[in-house]
C-alpha positions as CSV (number, residue, x, y, z in Angstrom):
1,X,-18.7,17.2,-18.8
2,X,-15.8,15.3,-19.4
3,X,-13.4,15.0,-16.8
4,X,-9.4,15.3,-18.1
5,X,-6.4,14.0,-16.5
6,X,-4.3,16.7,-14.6
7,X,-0.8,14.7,-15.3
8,X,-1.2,14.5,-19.2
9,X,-4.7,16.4,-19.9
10,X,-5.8,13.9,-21.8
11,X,-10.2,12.8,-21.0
12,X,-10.5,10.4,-18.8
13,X,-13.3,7.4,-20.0
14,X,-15.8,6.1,-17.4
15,X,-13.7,2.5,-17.4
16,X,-10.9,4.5,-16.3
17,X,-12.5,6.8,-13.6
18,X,-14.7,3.5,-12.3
19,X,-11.2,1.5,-12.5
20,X,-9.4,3.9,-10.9
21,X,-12.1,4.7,-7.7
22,X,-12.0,0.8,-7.5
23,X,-8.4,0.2,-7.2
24,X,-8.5,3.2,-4.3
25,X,-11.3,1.4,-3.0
26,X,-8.8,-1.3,-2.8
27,X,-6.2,0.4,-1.6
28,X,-8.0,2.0,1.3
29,X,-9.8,-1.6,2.6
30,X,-6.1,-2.9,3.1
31,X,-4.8,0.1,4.2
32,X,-7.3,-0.2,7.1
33,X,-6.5,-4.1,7.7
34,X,-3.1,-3.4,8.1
35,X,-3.7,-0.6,10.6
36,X,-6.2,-3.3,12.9
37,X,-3.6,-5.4,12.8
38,X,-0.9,-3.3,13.4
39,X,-2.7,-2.2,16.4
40,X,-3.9,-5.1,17.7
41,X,-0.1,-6.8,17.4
42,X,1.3,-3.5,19.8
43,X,-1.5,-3.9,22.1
44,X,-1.1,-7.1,22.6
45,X,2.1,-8.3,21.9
46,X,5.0,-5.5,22.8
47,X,5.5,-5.6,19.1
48,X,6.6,-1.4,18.4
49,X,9.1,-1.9,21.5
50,X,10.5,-5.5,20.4
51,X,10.3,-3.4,16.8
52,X,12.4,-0.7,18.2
53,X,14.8,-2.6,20.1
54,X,15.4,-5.2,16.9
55,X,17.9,-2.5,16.1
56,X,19.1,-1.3,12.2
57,X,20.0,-4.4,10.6
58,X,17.2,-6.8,11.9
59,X,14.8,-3.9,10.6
60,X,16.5,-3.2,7.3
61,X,16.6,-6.9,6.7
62,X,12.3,-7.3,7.4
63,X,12.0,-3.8,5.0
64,X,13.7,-5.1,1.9
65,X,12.0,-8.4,2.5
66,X,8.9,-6.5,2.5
67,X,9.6,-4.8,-0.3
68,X,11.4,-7.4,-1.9
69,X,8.2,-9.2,-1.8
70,X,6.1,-6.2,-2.9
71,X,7.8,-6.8,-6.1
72,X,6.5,-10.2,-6.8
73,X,3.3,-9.2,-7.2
74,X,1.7,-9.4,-10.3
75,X,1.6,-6.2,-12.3
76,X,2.6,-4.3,-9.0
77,X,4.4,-1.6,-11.4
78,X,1.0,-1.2,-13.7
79,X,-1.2,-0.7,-10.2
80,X,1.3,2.3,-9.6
81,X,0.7,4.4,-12.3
């Protein structure tokens, strides 16, 4: 049976199904990093209260940084659909 796509209802091909469970894959691997080392950073080094206190500007600088830098990576715009 062929699978369609709900967005567009167009089939889906097995590259794109296999591409598309990879890149989740993907997704879900870092997902997990960053929540060990989230974790282990405010277990071990106060960092959600030295977050908290940091106040509005310190943290709105470090978020468009972040995403600032999410931007620089290649195809970043493709990998979101």
């Amino acid at each position: 049976m062929t699978r369609m796509d709900n967005a567009t209802g167009l089939p889906l091909s097995e590259g794109v199904i296999s591409c598309t469970t990879s890149s989740h894959d993907q997704l879900c691997s870092l997902q997990q990093d960053l929540l060990k080392f989230a974790s282990e950073k405010c277990a071990t080094d106060f960092f959600e209260e030295k977050w908290r206190s940091a106040g509005d500007e310190v943290r709105a600088k470090h978020y468009f940084e972040a995403m600032s830098r999410a931007c620089e990576i290649p195809d970043m715009e493709d990998q979101r659909g």
